[in-house]
C-alpha positions in Angstrom: 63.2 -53.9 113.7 66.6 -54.6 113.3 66.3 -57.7 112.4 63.4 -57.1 109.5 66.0 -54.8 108.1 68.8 -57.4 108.0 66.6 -59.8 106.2 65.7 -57.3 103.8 69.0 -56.4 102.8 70.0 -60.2 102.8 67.1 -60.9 100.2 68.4 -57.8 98.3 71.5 -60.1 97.2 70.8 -61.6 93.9 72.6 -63.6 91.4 74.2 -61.5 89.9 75.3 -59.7 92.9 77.1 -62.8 94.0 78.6 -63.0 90.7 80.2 -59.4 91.2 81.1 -60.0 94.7 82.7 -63.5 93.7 84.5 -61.4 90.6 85.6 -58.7 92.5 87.0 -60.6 95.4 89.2 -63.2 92.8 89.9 -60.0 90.9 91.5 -58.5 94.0 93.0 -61.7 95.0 94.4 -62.1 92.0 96.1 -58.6 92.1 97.5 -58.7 95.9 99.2 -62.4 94.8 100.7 -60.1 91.7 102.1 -57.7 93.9 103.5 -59.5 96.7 105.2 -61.6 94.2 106.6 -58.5 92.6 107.6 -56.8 95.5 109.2 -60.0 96.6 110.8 -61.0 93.7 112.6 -56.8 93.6 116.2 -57.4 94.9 116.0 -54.1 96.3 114.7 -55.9 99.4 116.5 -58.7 99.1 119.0 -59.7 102.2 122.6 -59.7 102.0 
């Protein structure tokens, strides 16, 4: 039964919820590389 369900929800994924999925995820990406830049590039936590 378990299974069934797993291939339902598998077949459920369309195109376009790859593409918002694919979006998302370089979205996100995108915005942790901004940060950790930022944060590393503040010389409040830079060394002595």
């Amino acid at each position: 039964m378990e299974l069934h369900l797993v291939v339902i929800l598998i077949s459920m994924i369309d195109d376009m919820v790859l593409g918002f999925i694919a979006n998302f995820l370089g979205i996100f990406i995108f915005v942790l590389v901004i940060a950790y830049h930022y944060v590393m590039a503040d010389p409040k936590y830079e060394g002595n």
